[in-house]
PDB file with SEQRES, HELIX, SHEET and CRYST1 records, atoms N, CA, C and O in Angstrom:
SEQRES   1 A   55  UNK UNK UNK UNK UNK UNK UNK UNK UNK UNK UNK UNK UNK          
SEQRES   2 A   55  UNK UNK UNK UNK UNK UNK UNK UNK UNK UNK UNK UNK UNK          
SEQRES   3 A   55  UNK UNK UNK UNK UNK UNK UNK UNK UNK UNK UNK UNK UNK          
SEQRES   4 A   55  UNK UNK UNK UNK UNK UNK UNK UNK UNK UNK UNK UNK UNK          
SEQRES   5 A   55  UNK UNK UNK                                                  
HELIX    1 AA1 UNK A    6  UNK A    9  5                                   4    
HELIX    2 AA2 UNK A   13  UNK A   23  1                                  11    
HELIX    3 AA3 UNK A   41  UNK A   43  5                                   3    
SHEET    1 AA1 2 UNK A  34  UNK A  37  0                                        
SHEET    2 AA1 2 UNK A  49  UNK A  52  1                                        
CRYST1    1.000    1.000    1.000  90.00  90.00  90.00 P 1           1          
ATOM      1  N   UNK A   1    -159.508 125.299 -71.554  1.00  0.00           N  
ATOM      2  CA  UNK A   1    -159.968 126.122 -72.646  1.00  0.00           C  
ATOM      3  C   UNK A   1    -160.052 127.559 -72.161  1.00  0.00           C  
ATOM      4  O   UNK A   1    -160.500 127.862 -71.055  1.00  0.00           O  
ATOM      5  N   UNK A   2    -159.583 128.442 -73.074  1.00  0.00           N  
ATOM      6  CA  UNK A   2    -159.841 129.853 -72.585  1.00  0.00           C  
ATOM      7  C   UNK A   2    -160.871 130.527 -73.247  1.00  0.00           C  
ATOM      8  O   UNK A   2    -160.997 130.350 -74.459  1.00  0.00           O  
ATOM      9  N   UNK A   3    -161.677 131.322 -72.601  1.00  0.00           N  
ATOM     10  CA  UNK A   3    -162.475 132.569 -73.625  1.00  0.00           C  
ATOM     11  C   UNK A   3    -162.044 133.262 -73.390  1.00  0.00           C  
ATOM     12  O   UNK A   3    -161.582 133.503 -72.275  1.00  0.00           O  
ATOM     13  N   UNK A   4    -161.958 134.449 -75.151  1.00  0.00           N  
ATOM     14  CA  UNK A   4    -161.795 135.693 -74.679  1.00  0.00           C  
ATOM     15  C   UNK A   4    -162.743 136.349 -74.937  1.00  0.00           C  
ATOM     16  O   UNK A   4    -163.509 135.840 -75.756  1.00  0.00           O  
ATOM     17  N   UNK A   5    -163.228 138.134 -74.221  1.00  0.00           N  
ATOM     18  CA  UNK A   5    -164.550 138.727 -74.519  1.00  0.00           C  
ATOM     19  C   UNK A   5    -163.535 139.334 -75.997  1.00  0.00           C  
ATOM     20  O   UNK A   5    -162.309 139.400 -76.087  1.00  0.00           O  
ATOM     21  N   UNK A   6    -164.666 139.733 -77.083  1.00  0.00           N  
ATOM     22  CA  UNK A   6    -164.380 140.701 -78.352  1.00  0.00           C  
ATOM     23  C   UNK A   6    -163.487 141.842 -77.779  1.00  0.00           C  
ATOM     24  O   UNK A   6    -162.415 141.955 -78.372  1.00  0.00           O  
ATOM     25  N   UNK A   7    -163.649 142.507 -76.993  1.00  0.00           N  
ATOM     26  CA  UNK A   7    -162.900 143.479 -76.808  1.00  0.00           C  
ATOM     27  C   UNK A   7    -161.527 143.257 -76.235  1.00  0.00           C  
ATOM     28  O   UNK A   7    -160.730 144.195 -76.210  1.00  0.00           O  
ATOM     29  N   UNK A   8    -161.113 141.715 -75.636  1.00  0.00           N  
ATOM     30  CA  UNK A   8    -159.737 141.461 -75.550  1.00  0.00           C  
ATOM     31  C   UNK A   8    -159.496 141.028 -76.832  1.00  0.00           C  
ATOM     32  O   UNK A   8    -158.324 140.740 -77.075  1.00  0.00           O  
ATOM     33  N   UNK A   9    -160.504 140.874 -77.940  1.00  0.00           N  
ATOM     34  CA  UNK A   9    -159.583 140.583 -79.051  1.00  0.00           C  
ATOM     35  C   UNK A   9    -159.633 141.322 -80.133  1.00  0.00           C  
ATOM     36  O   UNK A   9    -159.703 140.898 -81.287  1.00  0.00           O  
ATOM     37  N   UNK A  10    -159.584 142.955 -79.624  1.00  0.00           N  
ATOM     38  CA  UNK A  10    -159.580 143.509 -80.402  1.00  0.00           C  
ATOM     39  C   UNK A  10    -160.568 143.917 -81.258  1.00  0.00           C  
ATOM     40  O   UNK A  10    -160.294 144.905 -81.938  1.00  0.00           O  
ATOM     41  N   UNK A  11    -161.856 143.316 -81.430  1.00  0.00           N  
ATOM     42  CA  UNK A  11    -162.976 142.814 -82.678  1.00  0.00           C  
ATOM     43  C   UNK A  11    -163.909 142.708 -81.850  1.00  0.00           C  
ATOM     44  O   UNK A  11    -163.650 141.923 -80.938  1.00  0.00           O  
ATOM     45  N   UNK A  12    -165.216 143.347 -81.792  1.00  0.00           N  
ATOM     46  CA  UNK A  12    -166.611 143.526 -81.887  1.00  0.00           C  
ATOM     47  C   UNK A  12    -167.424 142.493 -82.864  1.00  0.00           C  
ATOM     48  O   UNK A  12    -168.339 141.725 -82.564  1.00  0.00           O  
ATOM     49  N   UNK A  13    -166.812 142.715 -84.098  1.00  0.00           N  
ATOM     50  CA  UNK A  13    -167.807 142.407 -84.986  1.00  0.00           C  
ATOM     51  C   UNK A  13    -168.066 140.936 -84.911  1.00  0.00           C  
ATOM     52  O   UNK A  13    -169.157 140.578 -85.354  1.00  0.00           O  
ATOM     53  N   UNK A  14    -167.167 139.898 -84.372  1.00  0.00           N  
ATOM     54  CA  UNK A  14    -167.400 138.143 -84.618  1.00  0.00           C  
ATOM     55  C   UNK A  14    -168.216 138.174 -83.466  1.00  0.00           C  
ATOM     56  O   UNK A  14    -168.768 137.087 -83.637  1.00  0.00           O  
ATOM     57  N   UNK A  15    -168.723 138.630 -82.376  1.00  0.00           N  
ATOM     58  CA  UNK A  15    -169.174 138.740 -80.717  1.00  0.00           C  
ATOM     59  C   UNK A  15    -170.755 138.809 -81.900  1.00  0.00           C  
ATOM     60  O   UNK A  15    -171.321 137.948 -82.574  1.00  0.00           O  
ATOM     61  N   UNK A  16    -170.983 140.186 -81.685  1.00  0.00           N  
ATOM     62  CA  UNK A  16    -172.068 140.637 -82.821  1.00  0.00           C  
ATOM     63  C   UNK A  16    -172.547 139.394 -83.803  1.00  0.00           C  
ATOM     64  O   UNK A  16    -173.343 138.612 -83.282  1.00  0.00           O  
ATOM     65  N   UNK A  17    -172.210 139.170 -84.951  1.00  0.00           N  
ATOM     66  CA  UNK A  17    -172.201 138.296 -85.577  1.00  0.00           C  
ATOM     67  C   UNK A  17    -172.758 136.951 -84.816  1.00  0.00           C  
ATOM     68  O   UNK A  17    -173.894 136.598 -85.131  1.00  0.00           O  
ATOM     69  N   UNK A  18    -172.227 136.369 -84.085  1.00  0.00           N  
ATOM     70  CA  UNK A  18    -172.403 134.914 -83.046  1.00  0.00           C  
ATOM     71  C   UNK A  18    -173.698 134.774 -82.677  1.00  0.00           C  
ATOM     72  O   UNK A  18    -174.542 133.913 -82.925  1.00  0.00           O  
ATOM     73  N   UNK A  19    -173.711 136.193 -81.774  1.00  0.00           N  
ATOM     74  CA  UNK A  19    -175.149 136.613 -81.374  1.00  0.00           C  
ATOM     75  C   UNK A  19    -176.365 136.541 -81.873  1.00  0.00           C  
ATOM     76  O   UNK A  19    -177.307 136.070 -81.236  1.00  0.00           O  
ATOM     77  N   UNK A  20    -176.460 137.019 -83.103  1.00  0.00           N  
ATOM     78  CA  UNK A  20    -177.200 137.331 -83.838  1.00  0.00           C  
ATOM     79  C   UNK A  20    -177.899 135.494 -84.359  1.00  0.00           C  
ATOM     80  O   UNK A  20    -179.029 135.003 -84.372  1.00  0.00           O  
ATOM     81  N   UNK A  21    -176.797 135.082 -84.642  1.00  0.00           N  
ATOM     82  CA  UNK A  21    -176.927 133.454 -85.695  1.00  0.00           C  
ATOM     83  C   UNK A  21    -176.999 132.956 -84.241  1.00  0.00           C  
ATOM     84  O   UNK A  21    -177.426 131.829 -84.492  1.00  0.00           O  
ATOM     85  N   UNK A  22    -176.878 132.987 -82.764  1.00  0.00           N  
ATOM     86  CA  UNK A  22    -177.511 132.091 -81.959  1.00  0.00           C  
ATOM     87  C   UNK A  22    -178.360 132.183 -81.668  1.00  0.00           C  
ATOM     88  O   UNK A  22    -178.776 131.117 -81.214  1.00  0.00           O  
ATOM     89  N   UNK A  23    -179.448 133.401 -81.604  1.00  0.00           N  
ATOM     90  CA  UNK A  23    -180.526 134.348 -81.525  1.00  0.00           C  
ATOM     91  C   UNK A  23    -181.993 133.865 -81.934  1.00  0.00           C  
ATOM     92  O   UNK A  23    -183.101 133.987 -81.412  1.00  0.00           O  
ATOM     93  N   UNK A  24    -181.313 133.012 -83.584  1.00  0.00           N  
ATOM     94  CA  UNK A  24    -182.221 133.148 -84.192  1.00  0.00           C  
ATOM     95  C   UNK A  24    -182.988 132.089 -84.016  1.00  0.00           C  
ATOM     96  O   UNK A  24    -182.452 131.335 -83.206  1.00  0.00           O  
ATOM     97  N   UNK A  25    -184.490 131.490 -84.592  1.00  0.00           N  
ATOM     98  CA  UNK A  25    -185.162 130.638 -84.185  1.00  0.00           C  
ATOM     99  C   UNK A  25    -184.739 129.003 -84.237  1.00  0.00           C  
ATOM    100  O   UNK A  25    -184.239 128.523 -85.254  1.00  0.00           O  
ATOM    101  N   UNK A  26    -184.920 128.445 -83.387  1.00  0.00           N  
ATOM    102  CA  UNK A  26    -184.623 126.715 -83.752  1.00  0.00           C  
ATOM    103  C   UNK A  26    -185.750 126.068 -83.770  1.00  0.00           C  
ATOM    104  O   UNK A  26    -186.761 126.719 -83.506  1.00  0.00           O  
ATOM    105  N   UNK A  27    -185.842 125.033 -83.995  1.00  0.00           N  
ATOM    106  CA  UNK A  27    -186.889 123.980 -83.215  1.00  0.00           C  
ATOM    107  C   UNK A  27    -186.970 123.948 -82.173  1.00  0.00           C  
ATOM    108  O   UNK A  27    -188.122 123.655 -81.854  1.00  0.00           O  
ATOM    109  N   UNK A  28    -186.193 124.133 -81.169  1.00  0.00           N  
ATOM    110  CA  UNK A  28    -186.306 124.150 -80.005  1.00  0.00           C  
ATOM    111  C   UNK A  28    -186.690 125.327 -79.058  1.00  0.00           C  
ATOM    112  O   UNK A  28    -187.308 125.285 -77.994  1.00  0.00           O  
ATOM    113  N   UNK A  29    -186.243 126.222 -79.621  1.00  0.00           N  
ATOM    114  CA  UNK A  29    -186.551 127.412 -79.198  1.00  0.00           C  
ATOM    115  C   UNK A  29    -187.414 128.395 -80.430  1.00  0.00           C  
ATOM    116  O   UNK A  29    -186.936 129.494 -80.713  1.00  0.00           O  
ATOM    117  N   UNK A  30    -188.812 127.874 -81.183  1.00  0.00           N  
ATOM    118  CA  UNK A  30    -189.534 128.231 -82.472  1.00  0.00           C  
ATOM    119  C   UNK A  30    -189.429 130.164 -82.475  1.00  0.00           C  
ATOM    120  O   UNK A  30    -189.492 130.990 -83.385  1.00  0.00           O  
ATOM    121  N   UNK A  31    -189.244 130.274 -80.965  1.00  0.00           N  
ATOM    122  CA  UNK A  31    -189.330 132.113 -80.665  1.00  0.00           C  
ATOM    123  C   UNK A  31    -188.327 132.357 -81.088  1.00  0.00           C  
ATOM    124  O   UNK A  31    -188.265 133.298 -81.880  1.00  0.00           O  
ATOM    125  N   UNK A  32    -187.140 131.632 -80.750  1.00  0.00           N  
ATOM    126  CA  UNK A  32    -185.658 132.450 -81.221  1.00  0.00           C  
ATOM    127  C   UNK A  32    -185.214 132.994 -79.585  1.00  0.00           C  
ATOM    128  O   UNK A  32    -185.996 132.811 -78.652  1.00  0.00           O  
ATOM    129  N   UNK A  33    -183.744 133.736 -79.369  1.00  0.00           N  
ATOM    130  CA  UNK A  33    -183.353 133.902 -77.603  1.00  0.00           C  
ATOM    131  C   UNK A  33    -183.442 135.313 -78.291  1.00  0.00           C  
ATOM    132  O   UNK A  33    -183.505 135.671 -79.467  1.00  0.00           O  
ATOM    133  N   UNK A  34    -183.418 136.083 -76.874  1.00  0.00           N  
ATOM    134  CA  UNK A  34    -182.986 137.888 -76.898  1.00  0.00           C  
ATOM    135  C   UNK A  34    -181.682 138.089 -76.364  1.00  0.00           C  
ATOM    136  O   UNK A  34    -181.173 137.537 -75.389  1.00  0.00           O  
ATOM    137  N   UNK A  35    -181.277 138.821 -77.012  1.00  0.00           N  
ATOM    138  CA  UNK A  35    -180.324 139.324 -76.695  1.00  0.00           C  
ATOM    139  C   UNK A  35    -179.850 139.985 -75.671  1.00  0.00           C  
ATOM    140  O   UNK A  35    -180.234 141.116 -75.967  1.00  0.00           O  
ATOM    141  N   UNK A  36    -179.144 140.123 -74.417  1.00  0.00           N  
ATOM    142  CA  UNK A  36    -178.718 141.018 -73.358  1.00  0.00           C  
ATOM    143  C   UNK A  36    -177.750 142.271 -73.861  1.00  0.00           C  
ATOM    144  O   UNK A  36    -176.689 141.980 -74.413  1.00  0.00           O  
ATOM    145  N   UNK A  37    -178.080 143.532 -73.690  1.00  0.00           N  
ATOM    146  CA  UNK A  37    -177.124 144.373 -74.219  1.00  0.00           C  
ATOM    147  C   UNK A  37    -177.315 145.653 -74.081  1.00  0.00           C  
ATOM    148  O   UNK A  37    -178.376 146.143 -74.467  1.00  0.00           O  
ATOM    149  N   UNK A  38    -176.336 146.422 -73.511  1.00  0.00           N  
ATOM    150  CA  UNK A  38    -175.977 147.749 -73.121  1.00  0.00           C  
ATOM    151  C   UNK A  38    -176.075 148.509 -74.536  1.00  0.00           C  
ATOM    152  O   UNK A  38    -176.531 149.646 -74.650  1.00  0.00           O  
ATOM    153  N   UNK A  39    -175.647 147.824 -75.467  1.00  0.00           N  
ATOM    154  CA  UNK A  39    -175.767 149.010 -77.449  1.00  0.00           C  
ATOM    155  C   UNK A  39    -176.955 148.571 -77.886  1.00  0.00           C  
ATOM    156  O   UNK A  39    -177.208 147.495 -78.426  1.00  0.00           O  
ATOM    157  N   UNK A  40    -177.522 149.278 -77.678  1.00  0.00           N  
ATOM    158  CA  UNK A  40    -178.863 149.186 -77.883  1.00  0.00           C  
ATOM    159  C   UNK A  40    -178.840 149.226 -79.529  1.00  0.00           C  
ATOM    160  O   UNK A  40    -178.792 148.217 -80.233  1.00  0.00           O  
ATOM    161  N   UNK A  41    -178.876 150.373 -79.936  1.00  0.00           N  
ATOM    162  CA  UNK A  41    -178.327 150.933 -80.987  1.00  0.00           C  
ATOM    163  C   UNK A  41    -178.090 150.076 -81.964  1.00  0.00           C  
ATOM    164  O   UNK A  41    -178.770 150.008 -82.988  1.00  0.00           O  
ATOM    165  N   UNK A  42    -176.817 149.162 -81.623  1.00  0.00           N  
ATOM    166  CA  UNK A  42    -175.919 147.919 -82.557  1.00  0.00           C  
ATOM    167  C   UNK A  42    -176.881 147.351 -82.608  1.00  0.00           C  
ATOM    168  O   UNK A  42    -176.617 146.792 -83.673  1.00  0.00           O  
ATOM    169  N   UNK A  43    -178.143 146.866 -82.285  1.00  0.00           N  
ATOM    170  CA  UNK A  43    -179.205 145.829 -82.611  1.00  0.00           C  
ATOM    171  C   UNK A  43    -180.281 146.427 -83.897  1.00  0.00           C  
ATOM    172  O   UNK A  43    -180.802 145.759 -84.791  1.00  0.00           O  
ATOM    173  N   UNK A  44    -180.415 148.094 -83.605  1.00  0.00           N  
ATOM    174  CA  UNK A  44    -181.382 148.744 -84.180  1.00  0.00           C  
ATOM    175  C   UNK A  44    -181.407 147.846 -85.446  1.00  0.00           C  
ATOM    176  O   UNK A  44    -180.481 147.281 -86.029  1.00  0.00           O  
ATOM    177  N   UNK A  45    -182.772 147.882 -85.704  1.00  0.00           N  
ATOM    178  CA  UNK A  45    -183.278 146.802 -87.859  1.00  0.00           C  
ATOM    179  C   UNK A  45    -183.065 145.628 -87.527  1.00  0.00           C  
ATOM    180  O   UNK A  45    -183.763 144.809 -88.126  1.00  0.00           O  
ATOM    181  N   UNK A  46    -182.036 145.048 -86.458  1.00  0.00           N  
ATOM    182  CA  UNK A  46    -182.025 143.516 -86.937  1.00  0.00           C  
ATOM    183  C   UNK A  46    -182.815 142.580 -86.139  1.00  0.00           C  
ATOM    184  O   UNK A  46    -183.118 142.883 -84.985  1.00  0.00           O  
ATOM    185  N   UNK A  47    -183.178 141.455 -86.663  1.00  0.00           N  
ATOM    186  CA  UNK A  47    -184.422 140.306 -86.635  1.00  0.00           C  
ATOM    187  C   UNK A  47    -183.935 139.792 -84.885  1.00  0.00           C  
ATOM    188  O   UNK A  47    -184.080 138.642 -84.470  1.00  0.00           O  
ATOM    189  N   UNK A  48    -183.555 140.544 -84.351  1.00  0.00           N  
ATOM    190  CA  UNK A  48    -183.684 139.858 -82.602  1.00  0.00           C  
ATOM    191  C   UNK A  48    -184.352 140.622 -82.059  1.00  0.00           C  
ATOM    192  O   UNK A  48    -184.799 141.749 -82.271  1.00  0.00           O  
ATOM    193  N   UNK A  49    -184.400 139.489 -80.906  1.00  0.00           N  
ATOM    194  CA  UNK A  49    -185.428 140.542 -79.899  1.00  0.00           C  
ATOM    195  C   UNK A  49    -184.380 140.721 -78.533  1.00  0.00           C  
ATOM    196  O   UNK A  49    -183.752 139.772 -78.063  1.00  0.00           O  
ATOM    197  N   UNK A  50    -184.326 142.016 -78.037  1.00  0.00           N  
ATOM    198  CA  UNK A  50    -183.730 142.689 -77.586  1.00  0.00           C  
ATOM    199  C   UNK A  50    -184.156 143.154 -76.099  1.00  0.00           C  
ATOM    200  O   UNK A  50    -185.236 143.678 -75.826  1.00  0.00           O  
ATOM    201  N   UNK A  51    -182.725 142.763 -74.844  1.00  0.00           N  
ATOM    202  CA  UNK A  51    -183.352 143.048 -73.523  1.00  0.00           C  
ATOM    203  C   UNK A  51    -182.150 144.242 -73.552  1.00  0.00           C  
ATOM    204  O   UNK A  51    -181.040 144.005 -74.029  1.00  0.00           O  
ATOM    205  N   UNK A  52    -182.494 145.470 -73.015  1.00  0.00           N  
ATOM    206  CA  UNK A  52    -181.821 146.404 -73.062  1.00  0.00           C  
ATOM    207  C   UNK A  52    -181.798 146.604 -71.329  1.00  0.00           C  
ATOM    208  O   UNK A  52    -182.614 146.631 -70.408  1.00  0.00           O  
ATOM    209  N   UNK A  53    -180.391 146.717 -71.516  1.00  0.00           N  
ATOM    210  CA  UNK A  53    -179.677 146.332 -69.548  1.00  0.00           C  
ATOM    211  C   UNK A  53    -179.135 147.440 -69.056  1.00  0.00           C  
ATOM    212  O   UNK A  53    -178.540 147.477 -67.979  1.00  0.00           O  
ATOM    213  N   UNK A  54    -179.367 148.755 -70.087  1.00  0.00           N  
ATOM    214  CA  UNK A  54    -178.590 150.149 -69.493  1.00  0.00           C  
ATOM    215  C   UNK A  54    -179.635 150.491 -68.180  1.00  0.00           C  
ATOM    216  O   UNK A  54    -180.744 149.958 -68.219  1.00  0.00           O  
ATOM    217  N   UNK A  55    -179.319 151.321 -67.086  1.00  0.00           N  
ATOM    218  CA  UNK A  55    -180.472 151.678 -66.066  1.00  0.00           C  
ATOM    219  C   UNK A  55    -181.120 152.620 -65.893  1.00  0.00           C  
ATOM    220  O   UNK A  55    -181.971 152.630 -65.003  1.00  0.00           O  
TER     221      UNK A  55                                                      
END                                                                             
């Protein structure tokens, strides 16, 4: 099986998108995951919680 990152395929937005809907709360995880991410920015308003990895 191969992965590719969004930016070998051209597209940001399905990476984004994924993130977001894996993010969000389960039963298993009632908190929901954070996100790892250098665009800080691209998260600004939305319902995740956010580890910002710039230094």
């Amino acid at each position: 099986m191969m992965w590719l990152s969004a930016t070998a395929c051209g597209s940001t937005v399905w990476a984004a998108a994924h993130s977001q809907y894996a993010a969000q709360p389960t039963p298993e995880r009632p908190d929901g995951a954070s996100i790892a991410t250098t665009a800080l920015r691209q998260w600004a308003g939305k319902p995740v919680r956010v580890l910002h990895l710039t230094p």
